[in-house]
N, C-alpha and C positions, 0 to 999 in steps of 0.2 A: 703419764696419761693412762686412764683404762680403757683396757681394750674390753670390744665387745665381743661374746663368742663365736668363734664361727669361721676368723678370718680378720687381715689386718683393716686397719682404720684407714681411710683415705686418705684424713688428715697427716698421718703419720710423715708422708712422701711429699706434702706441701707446706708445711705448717714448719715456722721458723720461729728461735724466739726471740723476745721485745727487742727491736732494735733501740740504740739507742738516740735519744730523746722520745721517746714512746709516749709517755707521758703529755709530753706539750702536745702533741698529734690524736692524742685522744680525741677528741671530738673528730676530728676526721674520720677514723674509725666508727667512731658511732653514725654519724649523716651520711655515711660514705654512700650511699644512693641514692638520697638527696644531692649531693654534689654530682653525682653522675646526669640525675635529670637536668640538674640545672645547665651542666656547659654540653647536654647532647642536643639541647633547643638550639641555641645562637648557633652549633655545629651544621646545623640543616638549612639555616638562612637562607641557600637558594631553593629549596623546596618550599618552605614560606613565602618567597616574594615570586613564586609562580603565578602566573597568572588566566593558565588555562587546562587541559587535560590532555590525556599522553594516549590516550586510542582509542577504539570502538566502544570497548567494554564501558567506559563512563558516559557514554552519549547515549548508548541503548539505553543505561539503568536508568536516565534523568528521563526519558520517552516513557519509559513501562510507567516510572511513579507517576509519570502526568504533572501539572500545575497545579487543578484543583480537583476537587471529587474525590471518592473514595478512593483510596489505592487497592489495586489487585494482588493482595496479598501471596506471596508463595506456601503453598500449604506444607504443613505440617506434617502431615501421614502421607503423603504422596514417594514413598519409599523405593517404589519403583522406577523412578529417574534417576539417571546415569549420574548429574549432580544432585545431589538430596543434599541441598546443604540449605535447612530452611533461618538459623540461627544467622548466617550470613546475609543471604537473600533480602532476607524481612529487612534487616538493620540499611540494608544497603538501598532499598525502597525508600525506606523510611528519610535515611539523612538524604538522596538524592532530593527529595521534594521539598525537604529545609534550606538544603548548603549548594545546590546543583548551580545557582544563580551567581555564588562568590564564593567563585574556585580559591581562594584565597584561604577562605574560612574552612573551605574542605581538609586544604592540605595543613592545616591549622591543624586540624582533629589528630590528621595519620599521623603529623609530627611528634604530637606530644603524647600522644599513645603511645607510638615506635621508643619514644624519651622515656616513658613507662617500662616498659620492657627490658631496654637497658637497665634502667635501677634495678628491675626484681632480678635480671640478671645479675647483676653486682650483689644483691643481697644474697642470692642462692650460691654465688662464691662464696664471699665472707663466712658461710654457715656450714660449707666445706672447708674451709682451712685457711683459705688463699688469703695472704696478705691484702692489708686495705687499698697500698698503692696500687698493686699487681691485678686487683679486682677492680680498681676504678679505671686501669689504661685499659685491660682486658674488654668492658663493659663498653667502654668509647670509642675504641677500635670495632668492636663488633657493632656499634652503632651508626657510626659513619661510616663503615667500609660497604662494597658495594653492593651484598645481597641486602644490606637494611636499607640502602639509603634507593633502592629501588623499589622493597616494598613499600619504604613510607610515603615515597613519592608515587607512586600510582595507585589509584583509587579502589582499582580492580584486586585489592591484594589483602583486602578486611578479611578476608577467611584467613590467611595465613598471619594476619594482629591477630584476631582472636585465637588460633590453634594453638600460638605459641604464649601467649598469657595464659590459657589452661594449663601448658605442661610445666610454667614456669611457678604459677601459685600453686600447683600439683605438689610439685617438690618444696618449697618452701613450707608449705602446713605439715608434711610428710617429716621433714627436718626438723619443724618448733617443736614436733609433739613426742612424749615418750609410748603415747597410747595406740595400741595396734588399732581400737575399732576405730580412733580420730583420724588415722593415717588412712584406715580403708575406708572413711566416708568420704575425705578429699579426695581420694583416688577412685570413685566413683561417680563425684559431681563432674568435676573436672575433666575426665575425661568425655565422660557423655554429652557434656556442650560443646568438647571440641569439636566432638564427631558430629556435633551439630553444625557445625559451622564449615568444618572442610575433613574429608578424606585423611589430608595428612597426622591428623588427631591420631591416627593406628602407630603411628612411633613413642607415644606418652608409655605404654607399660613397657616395653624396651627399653625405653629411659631410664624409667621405673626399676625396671630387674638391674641393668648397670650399678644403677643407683644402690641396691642392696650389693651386688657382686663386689663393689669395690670402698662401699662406705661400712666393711664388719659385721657387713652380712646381719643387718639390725632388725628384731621383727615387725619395726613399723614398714621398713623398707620391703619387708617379705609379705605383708599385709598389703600395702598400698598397692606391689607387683599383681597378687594375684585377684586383688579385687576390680583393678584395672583391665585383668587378663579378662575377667568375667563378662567386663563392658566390651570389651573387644571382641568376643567371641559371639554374644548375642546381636552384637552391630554386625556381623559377618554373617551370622544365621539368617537376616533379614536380606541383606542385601548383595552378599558375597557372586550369586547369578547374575545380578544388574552389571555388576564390577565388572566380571569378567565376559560376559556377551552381550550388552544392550549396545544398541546404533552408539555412535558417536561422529561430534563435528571434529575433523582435523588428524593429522596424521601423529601431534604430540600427546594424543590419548591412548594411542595402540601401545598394546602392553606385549612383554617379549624379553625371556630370559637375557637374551642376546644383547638386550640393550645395554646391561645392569654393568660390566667390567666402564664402557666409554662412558655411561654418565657419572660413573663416580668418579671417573679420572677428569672429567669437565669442575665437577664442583670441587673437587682437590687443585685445581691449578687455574682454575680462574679468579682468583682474588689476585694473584701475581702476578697477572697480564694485563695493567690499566689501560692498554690502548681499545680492550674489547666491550662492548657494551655490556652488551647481553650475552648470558653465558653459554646459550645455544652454539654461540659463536665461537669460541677459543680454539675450537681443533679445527676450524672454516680455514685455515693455511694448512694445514696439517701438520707436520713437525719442522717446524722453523723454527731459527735463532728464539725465539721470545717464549716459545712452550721448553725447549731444552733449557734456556735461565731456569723458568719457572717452574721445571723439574727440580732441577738441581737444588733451588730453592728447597723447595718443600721437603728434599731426600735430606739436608743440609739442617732443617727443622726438626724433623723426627729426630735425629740423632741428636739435637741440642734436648731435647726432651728426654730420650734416654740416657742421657748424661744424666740431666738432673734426679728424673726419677722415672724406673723403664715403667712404674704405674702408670705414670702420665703421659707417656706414650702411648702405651694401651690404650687411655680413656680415650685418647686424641682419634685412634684407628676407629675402636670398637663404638665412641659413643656417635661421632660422625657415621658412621656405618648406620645406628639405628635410628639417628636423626632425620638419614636417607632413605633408610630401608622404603618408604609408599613408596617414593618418586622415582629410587632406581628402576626401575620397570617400565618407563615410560618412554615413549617416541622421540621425547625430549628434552632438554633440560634447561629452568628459566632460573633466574637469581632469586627468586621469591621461594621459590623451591627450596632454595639452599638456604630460608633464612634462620631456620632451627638447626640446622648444622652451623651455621656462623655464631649463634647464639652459645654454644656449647666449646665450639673449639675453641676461638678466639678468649676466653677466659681461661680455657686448660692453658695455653699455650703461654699465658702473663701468668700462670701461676707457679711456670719453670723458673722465673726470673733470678727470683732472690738465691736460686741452685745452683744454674747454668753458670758454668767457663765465663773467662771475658770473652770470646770468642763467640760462644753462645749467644750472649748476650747480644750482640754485634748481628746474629742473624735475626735472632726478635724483633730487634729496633729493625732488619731494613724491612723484614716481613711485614711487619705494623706500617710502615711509612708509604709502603705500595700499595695493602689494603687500604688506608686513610686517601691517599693519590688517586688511585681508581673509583675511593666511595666520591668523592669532589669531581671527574670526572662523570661516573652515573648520574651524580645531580647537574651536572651543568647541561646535560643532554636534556633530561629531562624536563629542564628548565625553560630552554631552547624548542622544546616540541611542545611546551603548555603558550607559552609565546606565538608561535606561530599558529598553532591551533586557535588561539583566541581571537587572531583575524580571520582565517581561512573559514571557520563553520560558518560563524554570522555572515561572510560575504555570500559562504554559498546557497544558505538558505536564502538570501536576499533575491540570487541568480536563480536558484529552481521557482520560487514564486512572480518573480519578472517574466517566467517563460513560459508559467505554466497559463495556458490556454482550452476553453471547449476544443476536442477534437486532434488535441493536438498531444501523442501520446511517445514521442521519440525522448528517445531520454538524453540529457545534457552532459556533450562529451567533454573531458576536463583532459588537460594537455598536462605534465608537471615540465617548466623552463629547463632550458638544459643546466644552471645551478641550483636547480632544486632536489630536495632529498625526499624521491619518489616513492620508499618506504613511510614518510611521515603521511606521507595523504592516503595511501594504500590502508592504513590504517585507519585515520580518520572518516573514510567513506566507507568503508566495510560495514554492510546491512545493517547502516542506520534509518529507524523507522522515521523520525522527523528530529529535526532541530527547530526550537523556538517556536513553535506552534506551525511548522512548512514540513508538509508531508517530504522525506526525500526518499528513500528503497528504489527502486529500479528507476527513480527517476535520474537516476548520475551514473555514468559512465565514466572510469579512469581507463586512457587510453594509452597508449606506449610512446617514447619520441620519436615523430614524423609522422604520426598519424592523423588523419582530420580529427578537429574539435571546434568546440564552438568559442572556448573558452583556455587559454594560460594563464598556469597557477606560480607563481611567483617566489623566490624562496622563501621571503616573508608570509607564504600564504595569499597574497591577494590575488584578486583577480583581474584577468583582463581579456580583451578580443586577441582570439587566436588570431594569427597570421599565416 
């Protein structure tokens, strides 16, 4: 194989030769992301037979687009808010007023985008080195496991579809081409609509420069880096003050060196803790039996990866690290966050396979079998709260318009049963402007258990006369 100058080929450390029957499997190789799309649909099955929405975020967006009239577009130039994400915004207006009515069709879209993703995932291996099988388990583990199978499933999570198919077709034009100015226009479009779309777009040149540091230091790779770098800098010239001092809602926006060590250790060891939803949550025990497994895990991985190849090790630390780099700073840490780190590891780590010990191997298979466990657990929740949601609004809008009267300006106390899960409504009532054409905002009140209300909410969401 020739190398390129500068430094070794990526491929060198992944890249195996023809196993045998090769041959008969050829076409697998070629479609091999074609076939990843095809089995990460039916993979998602309960994100498709949802039937309602998972919190706040998707019942304000369906208010703002309205039913009919003009919709109020999110502006374009408006640079100076804390979110500027008008590529997101606008799209998310837009399908709200089409698909808002048949949640179904919604979660239609996310799925087979998220199925999108995985393929150009699988393809952006294949185009590194990685064997076909090792890129399609790689691709479908990172597809169902549980930062995807959270972004596909909730609605509010289109800025992070679109960030991560920018950095994904990024790298792919960047890899078909041998031409430095081809590689620096894809590395310019691509980024700039990321950062249209969401914040976390500022890890694409990081990628970027990885991408050159360990694929031979190639000058498209060195081109797309620093014409990405360019996008990045004048997105930061603009906005870099807003970033760091404008108002924000919520304590998971405050930014703070301090954060940066615990949320990386949240998104390193929540894939391996399937009993946790949300990834906020994995150190909410603190270090107990299920984080020390899922240490051990992970320290028990790196070293199956250094066996194989200590590059891929590397990649695994270093490129996770810039997949993270926006979000480490943050107040918080959610699974949607982590979905370009999942996107990235979870194919390094299938493309130790064909290297790795049996032993090795042995850890892969249970690490994959936890992440796929956990992704099927985030979707069954998920599933569970679009269900219950789909009674609960429409009841409640029925109940604020029953109530509402001239004169009559107290707002509707809601009780949640003592088997109900009082973060599912906590969500769903959070400043929403109206549901269904019923104005609601201050008119509902979520109260604590035993306290007066007018109304008990049901685990299924319904409602009924407090007692």
């Amino acid at each position: 194989m020739r190398r390129s100058r500068g430094g070794g080929d990526m491929r060198e450390a992944i890249e195996n030769g023809p196993a045998p029957g090769a041959r008969r499997w050829a076409w697998l190789a070629r479609w091999a992301p074609l076939v990843v799309f095809a089995l990460a649909l039916p993979g998602q099955w309960l994100l498709l037979a949802n039937p309602g929405y998972f919190s706040h975020d998707e019942l304000q967006w369906a208010a703002f687009a309205g039913r009919d009239g003009p919709i109020a577009w999110s502006s374009w130039t408006a640079i100076d808010a804390f979110q500027y994400r008008p590529l997101t915004f606008n799209l998310w207006l837009w399908l709200s007023r089409q698909l808002f009515a048949q949640p179904q069709a919604f979660h239609l879209l996310l799925v087979v985008w998220g199925a999108g993703n995985a393929a150009l995932a699988c393809a952006l291996a294949r185009r590194f080195g990685v064997a076909t099988g090792p890129a399609i388990a790689g691709a479908l583990v990172f597809a169902l496991g549980p930062f995807a199978a959270y972004t596909h499933g909730w609605v509010g999570t289109l800025g992070d579809l679109l960030w991560l198919s920018c950095a994904l077709l990024a790298g792919l034009a960047v890899a078909r081409t041998r031409r430095p100015a081809l590689a620096a226009a894809a590395a310019i479009a691509c980024p700039a609509l990321g950062l249209l779309a969401k914040e976390a777009a500022a890890a694409i040149p990081l990628l970027l420069a990885l991408a050159w540091a360990f694929d031979g230091r190639k000058r498209t790779w060195a081109a797309a880096t620093v014409a990405a770098s360019a996008v990045l800098v004048a997105y930061l010239a603009l906005r870099i003050g807003v970033l760091l001092h404008a108002p924000r809602e919520g304590t998971q926006y405050a930014l703070g060196a301090g954060h940066v060590p615990l949320r990386w250790l949240e998104y390193q060891l929540f894939a391996f803790v399937p009993t946790v939803f949300e990834t906020f949550n994995t150190l909410s025990r603190g270090l107990d039996g299920r984080i020390v497994v899922a240490a051990a895990l992970w320290l028990t991985l790196l070293a199956t990866l250094w066996r194989s190849a200590p590059r891929l090790a590397a990649l695994f630390l270093l490129g996770g690290l810039a997949a993270l780099a926006p979000v480490l700073p943050l107040g918080s840490s959610w699974n949607h966050y982590g979905y370009g780190f999942a996107a990235l590891t979870a194919p390094v780590v299938a493309a130790a396979w064909p290297r790795a010990p049996r032993w090795g191997r042995a850890v892969i298979a249970l690490a994959a079998v936890l992440c796929l466990w956990h992704g099927a657990n985030v979707m069954r929740t998920l599933r569970h709260v679009g269900q219950v949601q789909a009674v609960f609004s429409p009841a409640l809008a029925q109940a604020v318009a029953a109530q509402a009267r001239p004169g009559h300006s107290a707002p509707l106390r809601l009780r949640p049963a003592a088997d109900a899960e009082g973060w599912i409504f906590a969500r769903l009532t959070h400043d929403i402007p109206e549901y269904d054409g019923v104005a609601i905002g201050p008119r509902v009140q979520l109260v604590a258990a035993g306290a007066a209300a007018e109304l008990e909410i049901a685990a299924d969401g319904r409602l009924h006369p407090a007692r």
